[in-house]
C-alpha positions as CSV (number, residue, x, y, z in Angstrom):
1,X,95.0,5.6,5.7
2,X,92.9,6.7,2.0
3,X,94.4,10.0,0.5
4,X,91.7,12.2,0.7
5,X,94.0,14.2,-2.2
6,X,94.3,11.3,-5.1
7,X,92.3,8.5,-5.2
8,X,92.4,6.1,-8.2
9,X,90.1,3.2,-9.2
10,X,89.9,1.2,-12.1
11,X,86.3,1.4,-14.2
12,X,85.3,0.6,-17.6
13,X,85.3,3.2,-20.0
14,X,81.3,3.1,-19.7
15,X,81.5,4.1,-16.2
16,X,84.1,7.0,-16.4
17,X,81.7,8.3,-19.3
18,X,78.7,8.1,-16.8
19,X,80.1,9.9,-13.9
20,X,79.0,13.2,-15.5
21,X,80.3,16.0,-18.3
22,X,83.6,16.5,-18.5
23,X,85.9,19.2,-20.3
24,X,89.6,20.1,-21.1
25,X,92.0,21.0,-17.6
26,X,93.7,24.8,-19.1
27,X,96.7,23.3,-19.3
28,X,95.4,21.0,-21.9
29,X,96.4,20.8,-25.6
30,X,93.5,20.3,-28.3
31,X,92.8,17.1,-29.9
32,X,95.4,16.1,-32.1
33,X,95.9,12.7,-32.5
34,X,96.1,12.0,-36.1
35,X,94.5,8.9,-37.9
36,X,97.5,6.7,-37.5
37,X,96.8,7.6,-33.5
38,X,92.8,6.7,-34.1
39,X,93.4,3.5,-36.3
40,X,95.8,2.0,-33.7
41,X,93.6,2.3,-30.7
42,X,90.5,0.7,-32.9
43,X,92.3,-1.9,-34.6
44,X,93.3,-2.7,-30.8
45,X,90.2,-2.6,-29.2
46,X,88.7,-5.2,-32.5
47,X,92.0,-7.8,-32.1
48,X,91.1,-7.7,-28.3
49,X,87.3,-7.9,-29.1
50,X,87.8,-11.2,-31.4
51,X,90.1,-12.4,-29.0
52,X,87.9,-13.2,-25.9
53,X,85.6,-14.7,-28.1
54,X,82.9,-11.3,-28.0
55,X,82.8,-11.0,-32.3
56,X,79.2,-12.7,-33.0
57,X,79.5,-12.2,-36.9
58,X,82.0,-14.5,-37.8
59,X,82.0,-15.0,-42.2
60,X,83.2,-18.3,-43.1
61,X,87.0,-18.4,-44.4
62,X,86.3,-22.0,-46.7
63,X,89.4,-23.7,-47.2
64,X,90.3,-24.9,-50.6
65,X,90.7,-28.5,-51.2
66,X,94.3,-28.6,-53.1
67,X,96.6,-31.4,-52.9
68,X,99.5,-30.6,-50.6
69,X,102.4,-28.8,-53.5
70,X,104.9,-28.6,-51.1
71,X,107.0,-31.3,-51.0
72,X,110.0,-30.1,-52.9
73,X,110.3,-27.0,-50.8
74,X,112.5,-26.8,-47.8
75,X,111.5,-27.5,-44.4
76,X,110.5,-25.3,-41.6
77,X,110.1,-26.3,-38.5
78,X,107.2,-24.4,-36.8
79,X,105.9,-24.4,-33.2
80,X,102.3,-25.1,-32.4
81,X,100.1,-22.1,-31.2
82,X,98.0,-23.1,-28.3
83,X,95.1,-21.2,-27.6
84,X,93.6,-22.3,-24.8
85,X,97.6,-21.8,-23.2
86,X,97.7,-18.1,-24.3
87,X,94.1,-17.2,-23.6
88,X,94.0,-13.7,-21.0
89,X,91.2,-12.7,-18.6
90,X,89.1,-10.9,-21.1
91,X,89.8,-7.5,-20.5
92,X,91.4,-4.5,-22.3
93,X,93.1,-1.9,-20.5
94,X,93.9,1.5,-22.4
95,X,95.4,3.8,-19.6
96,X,94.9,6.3,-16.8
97,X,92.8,9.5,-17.1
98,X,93.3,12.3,-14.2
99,X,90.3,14.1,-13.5
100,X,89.7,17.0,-10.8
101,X,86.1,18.4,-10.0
102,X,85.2,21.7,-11.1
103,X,82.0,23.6,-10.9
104,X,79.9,21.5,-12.8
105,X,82.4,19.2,-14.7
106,X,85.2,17.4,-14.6
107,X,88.5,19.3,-16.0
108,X,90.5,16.2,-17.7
109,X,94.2,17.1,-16.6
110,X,95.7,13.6,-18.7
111,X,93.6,11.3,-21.0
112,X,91.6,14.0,-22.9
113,X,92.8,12.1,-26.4
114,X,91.5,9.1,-25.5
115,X,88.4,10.2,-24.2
116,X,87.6,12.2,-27.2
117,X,88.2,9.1,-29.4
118,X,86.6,7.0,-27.6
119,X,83.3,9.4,-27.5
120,X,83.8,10.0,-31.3
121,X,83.7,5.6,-31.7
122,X,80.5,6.0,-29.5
123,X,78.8,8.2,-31.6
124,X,79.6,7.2,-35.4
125,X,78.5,3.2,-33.4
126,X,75.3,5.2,-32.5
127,X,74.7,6.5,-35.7
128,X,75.4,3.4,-37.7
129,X,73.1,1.0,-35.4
130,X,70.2,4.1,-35.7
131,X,69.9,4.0,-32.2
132,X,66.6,4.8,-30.7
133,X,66.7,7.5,-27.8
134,X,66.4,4.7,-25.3
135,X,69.5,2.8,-26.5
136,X,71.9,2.4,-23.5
137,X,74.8,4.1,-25.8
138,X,73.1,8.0,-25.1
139,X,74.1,8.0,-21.9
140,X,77.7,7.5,-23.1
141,X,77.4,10.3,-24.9
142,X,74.6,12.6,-23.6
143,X,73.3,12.7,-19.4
144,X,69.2,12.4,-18.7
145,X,68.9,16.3,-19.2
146,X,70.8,16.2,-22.3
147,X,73.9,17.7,-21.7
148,X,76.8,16.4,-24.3
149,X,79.4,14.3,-21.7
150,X,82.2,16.0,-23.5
151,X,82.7,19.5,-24.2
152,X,85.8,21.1,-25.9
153,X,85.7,24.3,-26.4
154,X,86.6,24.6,-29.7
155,X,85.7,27.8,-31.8
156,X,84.1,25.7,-34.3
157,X,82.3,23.2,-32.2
158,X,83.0,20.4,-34.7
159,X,82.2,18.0,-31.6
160,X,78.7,18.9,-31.0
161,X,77.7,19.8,-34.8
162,X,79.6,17.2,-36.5
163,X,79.6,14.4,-34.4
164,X,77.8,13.9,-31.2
165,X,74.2,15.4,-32.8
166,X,72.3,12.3,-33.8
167,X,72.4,10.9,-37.3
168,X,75.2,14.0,-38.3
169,X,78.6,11.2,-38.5
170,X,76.1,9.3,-41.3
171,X,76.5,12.9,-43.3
172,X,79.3,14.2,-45.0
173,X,81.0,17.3,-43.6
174,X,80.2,20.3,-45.8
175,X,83.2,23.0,-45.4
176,X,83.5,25.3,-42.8
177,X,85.8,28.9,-42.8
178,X,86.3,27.9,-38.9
179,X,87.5,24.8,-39.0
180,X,90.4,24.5,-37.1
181,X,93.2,21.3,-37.1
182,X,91.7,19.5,-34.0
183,X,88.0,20.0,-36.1
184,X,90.3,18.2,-39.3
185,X,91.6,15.6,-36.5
186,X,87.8,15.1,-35.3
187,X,86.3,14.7,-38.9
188,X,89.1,11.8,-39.8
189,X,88.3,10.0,-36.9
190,X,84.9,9.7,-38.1
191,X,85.7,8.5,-41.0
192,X,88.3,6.2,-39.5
193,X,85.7,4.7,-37.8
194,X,83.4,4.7,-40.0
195,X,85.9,3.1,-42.6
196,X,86.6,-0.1,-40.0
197,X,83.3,-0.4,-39.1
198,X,82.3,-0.9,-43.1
199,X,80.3,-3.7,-43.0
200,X,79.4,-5.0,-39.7
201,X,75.8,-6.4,-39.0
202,X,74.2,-4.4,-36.3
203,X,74.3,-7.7,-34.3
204,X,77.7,-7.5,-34.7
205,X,78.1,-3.1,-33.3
206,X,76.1,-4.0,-30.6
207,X,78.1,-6.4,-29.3
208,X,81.4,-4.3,-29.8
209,X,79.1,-1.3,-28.0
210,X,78.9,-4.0,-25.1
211,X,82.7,-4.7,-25.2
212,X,83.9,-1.2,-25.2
213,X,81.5,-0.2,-22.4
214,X,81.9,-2.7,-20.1
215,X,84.9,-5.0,-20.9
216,X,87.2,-2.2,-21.8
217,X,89.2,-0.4,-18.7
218,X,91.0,2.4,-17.2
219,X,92.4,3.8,-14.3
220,X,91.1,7.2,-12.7
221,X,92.5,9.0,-10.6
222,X,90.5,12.0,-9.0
223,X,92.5,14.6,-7.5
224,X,91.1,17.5,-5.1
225,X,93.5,20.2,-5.4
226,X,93.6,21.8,-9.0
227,X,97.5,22.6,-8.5
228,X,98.3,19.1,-7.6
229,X,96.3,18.0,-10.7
230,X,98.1,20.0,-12.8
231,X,101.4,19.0,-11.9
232,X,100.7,15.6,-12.3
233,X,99.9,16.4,-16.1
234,X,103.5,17.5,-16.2
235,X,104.8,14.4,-14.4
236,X,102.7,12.4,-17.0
237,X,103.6,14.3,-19.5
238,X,107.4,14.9,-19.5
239,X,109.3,12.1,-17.6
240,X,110.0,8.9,-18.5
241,X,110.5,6.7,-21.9
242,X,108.2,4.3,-23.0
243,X,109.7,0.8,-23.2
244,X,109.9,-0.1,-26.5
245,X,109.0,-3.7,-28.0
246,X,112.5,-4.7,-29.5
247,X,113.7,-4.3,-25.3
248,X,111.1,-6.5,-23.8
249,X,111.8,-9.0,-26.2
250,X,115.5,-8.1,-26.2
251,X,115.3,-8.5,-22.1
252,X,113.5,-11.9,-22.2
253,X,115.4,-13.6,-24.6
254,X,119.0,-12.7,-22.8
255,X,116.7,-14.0,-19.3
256,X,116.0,-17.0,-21.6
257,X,119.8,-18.6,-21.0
258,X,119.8,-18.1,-17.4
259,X,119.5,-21.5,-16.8
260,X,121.8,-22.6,-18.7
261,X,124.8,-24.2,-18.2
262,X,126.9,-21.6,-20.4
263,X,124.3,-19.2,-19.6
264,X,127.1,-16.3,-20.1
265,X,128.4,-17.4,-23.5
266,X,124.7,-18.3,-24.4
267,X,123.8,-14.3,-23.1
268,X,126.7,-13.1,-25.6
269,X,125.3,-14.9,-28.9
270,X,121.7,-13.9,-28.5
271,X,122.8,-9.9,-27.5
272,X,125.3,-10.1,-30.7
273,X,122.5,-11.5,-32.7
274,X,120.1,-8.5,-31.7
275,X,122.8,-5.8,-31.5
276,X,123.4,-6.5,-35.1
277,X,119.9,-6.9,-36.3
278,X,119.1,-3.3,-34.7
279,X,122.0,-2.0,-36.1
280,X,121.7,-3.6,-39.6
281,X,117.7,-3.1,-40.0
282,X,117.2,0.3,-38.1
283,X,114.4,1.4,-35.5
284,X,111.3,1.7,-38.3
285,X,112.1,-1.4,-40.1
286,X,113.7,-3.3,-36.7
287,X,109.9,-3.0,-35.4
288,X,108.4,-4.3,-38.7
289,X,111.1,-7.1,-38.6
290,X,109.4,-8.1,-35.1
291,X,105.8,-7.7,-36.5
292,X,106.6,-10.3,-39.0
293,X,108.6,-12.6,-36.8
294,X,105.9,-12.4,-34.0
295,X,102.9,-13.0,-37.1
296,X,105.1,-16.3,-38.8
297,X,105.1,-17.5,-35.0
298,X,102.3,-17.3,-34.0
299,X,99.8,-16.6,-36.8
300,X,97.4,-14.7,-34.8
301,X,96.3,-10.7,-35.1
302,X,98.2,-8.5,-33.3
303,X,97.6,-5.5,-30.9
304,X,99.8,-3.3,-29.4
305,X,101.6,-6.1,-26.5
306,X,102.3,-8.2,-29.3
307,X,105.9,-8.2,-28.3
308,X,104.9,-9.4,-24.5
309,X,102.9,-12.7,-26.2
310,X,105.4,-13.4,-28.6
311,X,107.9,-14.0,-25.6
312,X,105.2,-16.2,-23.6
313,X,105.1,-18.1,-26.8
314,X,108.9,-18.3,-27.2
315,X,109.3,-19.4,-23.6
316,X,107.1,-22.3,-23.7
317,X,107.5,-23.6,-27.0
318,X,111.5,-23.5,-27.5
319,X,112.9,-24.3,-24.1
320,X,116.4,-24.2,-23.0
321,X,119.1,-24.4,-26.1
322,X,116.2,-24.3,-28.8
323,X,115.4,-20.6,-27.3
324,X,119.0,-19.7,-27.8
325,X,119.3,-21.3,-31.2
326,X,115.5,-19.8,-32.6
327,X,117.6,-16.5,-31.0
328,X,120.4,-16.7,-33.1
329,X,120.4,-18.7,-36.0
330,X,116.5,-18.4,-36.6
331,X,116.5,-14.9,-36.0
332,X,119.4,-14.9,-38.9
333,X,117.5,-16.4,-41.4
334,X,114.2,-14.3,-40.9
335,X,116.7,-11.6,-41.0
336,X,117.8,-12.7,-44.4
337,X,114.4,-12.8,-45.9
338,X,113.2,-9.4,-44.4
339,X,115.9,-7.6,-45.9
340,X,114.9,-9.7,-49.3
341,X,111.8,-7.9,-49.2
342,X,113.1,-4.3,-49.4
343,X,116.5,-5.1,-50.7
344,X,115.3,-2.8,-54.3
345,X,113.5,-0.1,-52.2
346,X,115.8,2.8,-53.0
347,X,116.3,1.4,-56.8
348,X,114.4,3.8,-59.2
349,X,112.7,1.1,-61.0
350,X,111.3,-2.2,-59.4
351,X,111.7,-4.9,-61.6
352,X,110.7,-8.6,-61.7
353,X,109.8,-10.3,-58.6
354,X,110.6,-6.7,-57.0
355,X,108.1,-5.0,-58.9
356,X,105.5,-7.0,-56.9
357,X,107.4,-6.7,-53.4
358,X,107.0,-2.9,-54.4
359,X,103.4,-3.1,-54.9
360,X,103.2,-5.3,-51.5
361,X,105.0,-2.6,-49.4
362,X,101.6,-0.2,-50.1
363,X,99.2,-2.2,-48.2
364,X,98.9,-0.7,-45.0
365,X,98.5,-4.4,-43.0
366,X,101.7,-5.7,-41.9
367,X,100.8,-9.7,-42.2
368,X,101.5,-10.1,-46.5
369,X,105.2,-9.2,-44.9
370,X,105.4,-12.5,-42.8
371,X,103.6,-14.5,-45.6
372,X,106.3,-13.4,-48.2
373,X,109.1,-14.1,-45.9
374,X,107.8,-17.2,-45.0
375,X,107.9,-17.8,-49.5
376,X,111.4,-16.6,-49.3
377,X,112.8,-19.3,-46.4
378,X,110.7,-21.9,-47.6
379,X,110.4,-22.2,-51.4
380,X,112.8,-23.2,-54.1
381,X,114.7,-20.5,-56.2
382,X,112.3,-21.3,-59.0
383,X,109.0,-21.1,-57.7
384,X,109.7,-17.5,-55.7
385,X,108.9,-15.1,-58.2
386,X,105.7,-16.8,-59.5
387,X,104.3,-17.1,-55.5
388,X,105.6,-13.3,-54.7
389,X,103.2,-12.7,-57.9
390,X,100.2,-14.4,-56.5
391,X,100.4,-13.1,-53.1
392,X,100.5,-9.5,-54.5
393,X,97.9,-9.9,-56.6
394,X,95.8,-11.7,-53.4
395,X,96.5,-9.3,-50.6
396,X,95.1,-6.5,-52.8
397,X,92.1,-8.2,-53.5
398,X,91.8,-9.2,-49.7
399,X,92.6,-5.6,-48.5
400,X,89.7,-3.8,-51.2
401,X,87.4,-6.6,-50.8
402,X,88.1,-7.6,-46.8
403,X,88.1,-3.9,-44.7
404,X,88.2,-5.6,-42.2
405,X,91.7,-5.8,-40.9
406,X,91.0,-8.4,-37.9
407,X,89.0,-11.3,-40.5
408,X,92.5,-10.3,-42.7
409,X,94.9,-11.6,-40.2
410,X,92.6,-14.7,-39.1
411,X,92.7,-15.8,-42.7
412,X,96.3,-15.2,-43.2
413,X,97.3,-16.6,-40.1
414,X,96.0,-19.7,-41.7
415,X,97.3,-19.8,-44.9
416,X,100.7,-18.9,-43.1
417,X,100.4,-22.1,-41.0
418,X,99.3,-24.5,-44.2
419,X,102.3,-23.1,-46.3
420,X,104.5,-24.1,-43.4
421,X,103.0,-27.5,-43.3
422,X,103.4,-27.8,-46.9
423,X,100.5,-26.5,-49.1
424,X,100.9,-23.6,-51.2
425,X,98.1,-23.9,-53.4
426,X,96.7,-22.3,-56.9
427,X,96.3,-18.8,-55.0
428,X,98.6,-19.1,-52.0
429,X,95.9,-21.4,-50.1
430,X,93.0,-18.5,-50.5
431,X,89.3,-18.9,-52.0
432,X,87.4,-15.8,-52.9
433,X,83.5,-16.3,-52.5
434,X,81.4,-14.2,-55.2
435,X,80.0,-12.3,-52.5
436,X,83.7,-11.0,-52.2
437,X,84.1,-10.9,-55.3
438,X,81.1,-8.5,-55.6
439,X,82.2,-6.2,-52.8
440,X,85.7,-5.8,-54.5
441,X,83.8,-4.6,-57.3
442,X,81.5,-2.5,-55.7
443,X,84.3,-1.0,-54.0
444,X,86.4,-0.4,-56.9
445,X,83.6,0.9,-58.7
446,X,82.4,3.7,-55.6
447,X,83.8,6.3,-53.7
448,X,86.7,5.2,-51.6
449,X,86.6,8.8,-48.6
450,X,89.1,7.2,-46.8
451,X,92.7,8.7,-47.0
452,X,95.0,5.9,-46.1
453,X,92.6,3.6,-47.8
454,X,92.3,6.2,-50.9
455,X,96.3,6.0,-51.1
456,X,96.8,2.4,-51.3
457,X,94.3,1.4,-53.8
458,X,95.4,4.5,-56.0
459,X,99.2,3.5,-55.5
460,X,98.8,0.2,-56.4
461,X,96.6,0.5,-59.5
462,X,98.9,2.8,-60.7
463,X,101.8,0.4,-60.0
464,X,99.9,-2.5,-61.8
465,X,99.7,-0.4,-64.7
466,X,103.3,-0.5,-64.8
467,X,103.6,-4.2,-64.8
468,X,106.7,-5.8,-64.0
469,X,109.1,-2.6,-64.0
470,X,107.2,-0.5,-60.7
471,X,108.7,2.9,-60.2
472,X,109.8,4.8,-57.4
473,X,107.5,7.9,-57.4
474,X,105.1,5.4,-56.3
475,X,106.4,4.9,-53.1
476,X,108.1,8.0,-52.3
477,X,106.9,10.0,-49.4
478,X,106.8,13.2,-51.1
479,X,104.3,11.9,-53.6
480,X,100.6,12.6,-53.2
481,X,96.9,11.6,-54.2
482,X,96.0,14.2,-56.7
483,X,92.1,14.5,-57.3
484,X,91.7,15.9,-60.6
485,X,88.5,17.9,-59.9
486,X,90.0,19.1,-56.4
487,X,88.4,19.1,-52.5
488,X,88.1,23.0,-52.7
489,X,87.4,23.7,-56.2
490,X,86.5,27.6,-55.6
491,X,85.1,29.1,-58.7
492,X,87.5,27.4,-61.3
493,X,85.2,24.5,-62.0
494,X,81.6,25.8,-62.3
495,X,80.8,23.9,-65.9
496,X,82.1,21.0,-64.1
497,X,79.3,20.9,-60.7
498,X,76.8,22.5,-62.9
499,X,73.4,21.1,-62.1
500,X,75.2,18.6,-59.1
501,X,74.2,18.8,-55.7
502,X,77.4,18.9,-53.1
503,X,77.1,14.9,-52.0
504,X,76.7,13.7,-55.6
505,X,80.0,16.2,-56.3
506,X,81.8,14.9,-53.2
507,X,81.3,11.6,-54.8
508,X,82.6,12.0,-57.6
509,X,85.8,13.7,-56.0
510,X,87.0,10.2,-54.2
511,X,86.4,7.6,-57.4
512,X,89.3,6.5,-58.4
513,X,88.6,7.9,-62.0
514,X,89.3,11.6,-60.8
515,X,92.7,10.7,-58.9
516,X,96.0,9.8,-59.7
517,X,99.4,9.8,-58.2
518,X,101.9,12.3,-58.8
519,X,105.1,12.5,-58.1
520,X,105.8,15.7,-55.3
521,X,103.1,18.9,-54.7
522,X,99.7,18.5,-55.4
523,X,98.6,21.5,-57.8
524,X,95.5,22.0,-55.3
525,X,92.2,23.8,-56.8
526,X,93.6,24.7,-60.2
527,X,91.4,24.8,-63.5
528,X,91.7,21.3,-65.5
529,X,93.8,23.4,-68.1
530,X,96.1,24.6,-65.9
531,X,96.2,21.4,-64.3
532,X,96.5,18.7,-67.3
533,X,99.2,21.4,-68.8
534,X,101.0,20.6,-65.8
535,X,100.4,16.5,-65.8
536,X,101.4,16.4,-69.3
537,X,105.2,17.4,-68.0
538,X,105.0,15.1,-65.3
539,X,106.7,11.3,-65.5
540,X,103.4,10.0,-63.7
541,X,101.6,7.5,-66.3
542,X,97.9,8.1,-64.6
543,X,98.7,11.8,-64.8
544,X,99.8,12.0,-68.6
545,X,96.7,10.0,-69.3
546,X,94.5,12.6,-67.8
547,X,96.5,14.9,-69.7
548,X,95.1,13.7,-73.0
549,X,91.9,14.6,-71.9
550,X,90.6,18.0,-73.4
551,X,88.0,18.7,-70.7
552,X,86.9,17.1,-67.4
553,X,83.2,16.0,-66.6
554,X,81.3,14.0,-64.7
555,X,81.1,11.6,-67.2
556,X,84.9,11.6,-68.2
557,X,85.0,10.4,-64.2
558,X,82.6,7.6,-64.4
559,X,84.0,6.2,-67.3
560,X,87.5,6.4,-66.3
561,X,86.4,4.4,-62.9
562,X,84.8,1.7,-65.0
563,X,88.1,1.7,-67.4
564,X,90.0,1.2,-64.0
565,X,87.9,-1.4,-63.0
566,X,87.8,-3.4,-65.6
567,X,91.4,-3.3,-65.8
568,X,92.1,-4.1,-62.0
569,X,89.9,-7.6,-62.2
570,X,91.9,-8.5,-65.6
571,X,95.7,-7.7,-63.6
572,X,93.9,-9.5,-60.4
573,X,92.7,-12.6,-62.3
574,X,90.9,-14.3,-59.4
575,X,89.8,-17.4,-59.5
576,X,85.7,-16.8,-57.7
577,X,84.6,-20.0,-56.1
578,X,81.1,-20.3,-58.0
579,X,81.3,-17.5,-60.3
């Protein structure tokens, strides 16, 4: 017989926007999901959007035509990915959202972060295809009278004003003195979105409109009585633990020697394998160390049930004692490259072939990790250094050049599985076109209002500027992105904005001439004086260069960006197919 109390049915995210308004249950928290949070449901939602085939705008990755370089190195054995063999019904599924009807909306009791990000991606979409009013994407956002879908209640009502109006998530956000931390929270997603989205043909954000709306699902599940809804918040809320990737790989591999013959010795070696992996590597770096397994195996971009595809793909392509062995001794030996990699993180100064690994370990993209174990297993001692070189200076030019993170993994999925084969080439099997060329320029050269983004590019200049001896500061988590003239300058920098209007000052704020890492506190919205008296005490080589500077202009910033530049493209020497 149907509960007349819960029901639950699963509906695209297009149809739970269009079944009216909705706003926060009481017992709800306010947004809070930080840009880590916002990145990792978008760059989920893109794999799963290339994945079934629903990405029209597909750039050419050309192949270079090198003769195969490989033949000294050792071998590797590597299993065949077969597409058509993994392929998945083409939908995405992003959770359960509890509603229960009140008045005139519908109180969200669990799913209130992913609704409000997935309304924010609506809206920046919107604004970026300069949607007319009759453009199916309003009613995700809006109902025929005009009432907003979402409403938060926020004292600053950074929602309506700063997003959901029309055209307003094109604009930058002036400051406000009632901004509150969810408004923060609401702005970065904009910008998080707007940072992936960099790019796209409208061709291209219609189509992913299309995917989110119809081809991405959740489960609701209405409930009448308002007490009942709120405990299930609780319920949802406190219990359980989420199963983590290391134990559904740990789970199938041990399954894996069931059939066995000495299916119980077999069971020990793999658990004593993964026991002492976990143990030896730690949780954050234990899930990296799987990343970077899954990426050499399988060469594809990942979302978040990686771990779930990288067992189908161990089941069916080592069978019986190959599982056991890629689950001991191959586990070993990516093991003993993946502690390679960060076997000089904690060492004050990274030097040599470390000073590059140090520079690699910026990137915010976990594939260059799989690539440059794959150059550690592979590759003779002699020609290890020179590669590690090469594919920092490449990933850096594919991560300022190439936003996008999903074309990122296609290509170096592919130059993972050549290398394998046995080509290397002149830079580690990659071409760069001039129209990338240009757009690494062009992005160099302009404002970059990203903040992860902002940090690597800034942290790795800086480190090239060092050369081969990288220091720590560089990487240490109590360092920060300084801007020179700061985000909330007060009244300590009026000769500076004289005669500039705010956009062409907030401009100037995020070129990389007016930052700089340094080493622990920013010194926030001090005068240049105060602030270059500082720098010039500081062991941070961008800061002490500032230091030298008498005064700070707008000009000083522009031609430190084109110093920077320039200096980038000499330290990236790329060879540019038709340049």
């Amino acid at each position: 017989m149907p509960n007349r109390v819960i029901r639950s049915q699963t509906i695209s995210i297009g149809e739970l926007l269009r079944l009216g308004s909705f706003q926060p249950a009481r017992v709800q928290r306010d947004y809070c999901w930080t840009e880590h949070q916002q990145a990792a449901l978008l760059n989920d939602l893109i794999a799963s959007f290339g994945e079934f085939g629903r990405d029209p705008d597909s750039e050419p990755d050309s192949e270079p035509s090198e003769p195969r370089d490989g033949e000294a190195d050792l071998p590797f054995d590597m299993a065949d990915y077969d597409r058509e063999m993994e392929a998945t019904a083409p939908f995405c599924f992003v959770g359960t959202v509890v509603l229960h009807q009140a008045t005139d909306r519908w109180d969200i009791y669990d799913g209130l972060q992913r609704v409000t990000t997935f309304s924010v991606f609506f809206a920046v979409l919107r604004d970026l295809l300069e949607a007319e009013k009759g453009h199916p994407i309003h009613s995700l956002l809006a109902d025929d009278s005009g009432i907003w879908r979402l409403n938060l209640h926020m004292r600053h009502n950074t929602l309506e004003a700063d997003i959901l109006a029309p055209g307003r998530t094109a604009k930058r956000h002036r400051p406000h003195p009632n901004l509150t931390e969810a408004s923060e929270y609401l702005r970065d997603c904009v910008s998080v979105a707007r940072a992936r989205f960099q790019g796209w043909s409208k061709e291209r954000l219609t189509a992913f409109v299309d995917f989110m709306a119809g081809a991405v699902l959740v489960t609701v599940t209405r409930i009448t009585d308002r007490r009942i809804a709120a405990k299930a918040f609780v319920s949802i809320n406190s219990g359980g633990v989420p199963l983590k990737p290391e134990e559904i790989v740990k789970g199938q591999l041990i399954d894996l020697t069931s059939a066995l013959p000495d299916a119980d010795d077999a069971a020990g070696r793999v658990l004593f394998v993964w026991r002492s992996l976990q143990d030896d590597l730690g949780k954050v770096k234990f899930d990296e160390f799987l990343r970077s397994v899954d990426f050499i195996e399988r060469r594809q971009p990942q979302s978040s049930d990686y771990a779930i595809q990288l067992m189908e793909h161990i089941r069916r392509r080592y069978p019986g004692q190959q599982g056991v062995r890629w689950a001991t001794d191959m586990l070993l030996q990516y093991r003993s490259a993946f502690r390679w990699i960060y076997e000089a993180s904690n060492a004050e100064m990274a030097e040599g072939v470390h000073a590059s690994l140090r520079r690699l370990q910026m990137l915010k993209w976990d594939q260059w990790r799989a690539y440059a174990m794959l150059i550690k297993i592979k590759s003779r001692p002699v020609d290890i250094d020179k590669r590690i070189d090469i594919l920092d200076r490449v990933c850096f030019a594919l991560t300022v050049s190439t936003p996008d993170q999903r074309r990122v993994s296609e290509m170096m999925g592919r130059r993972v599985e050549r290398f394998a084969k046995g080509t290397f080439g002149k830079q580690a099997g990659f071409t760069f076109s001039q129209a990338q060329n240009e757009r690494l320029i062009r992005n160099l050269s302009g404002p970059i209002t990203e903040n992860p983004r902002r940090s690597t590019i800034m942290r790795w200049i800086e480190a090239a500027a060092h050369g081969d001896r990288v220091p720590r500061y560089l990487i240490d988590t109590r360092s920060s992105v300084e801007h020179v003239y700061p985000r909330n300058p007060e009244n300590n920098w009026t000769a500076f904005e004289a005669g500039l209007e705010f956009n062409q000052l907030a401009t100037l704020r995020e070129m990389t001439g007016n930052l700089c890492i340094l080493p622990q506190d920013e010194l926030g919205n001090a005068s240049f004086d105060d602030k270059r008296r500082s720098y010039a005490k500081m062991r941070a080589r961008f800061a002490v260069e500032i230091a030298r500077a008498k005064t700070w202009t707008p000009d000083a910033v522009h031609a430190r960006t084109r110093k920077l530049t320039e200096f980038t493209l000499r330290f990236l020497d790329l060879d540019v197919s038709g340049a």
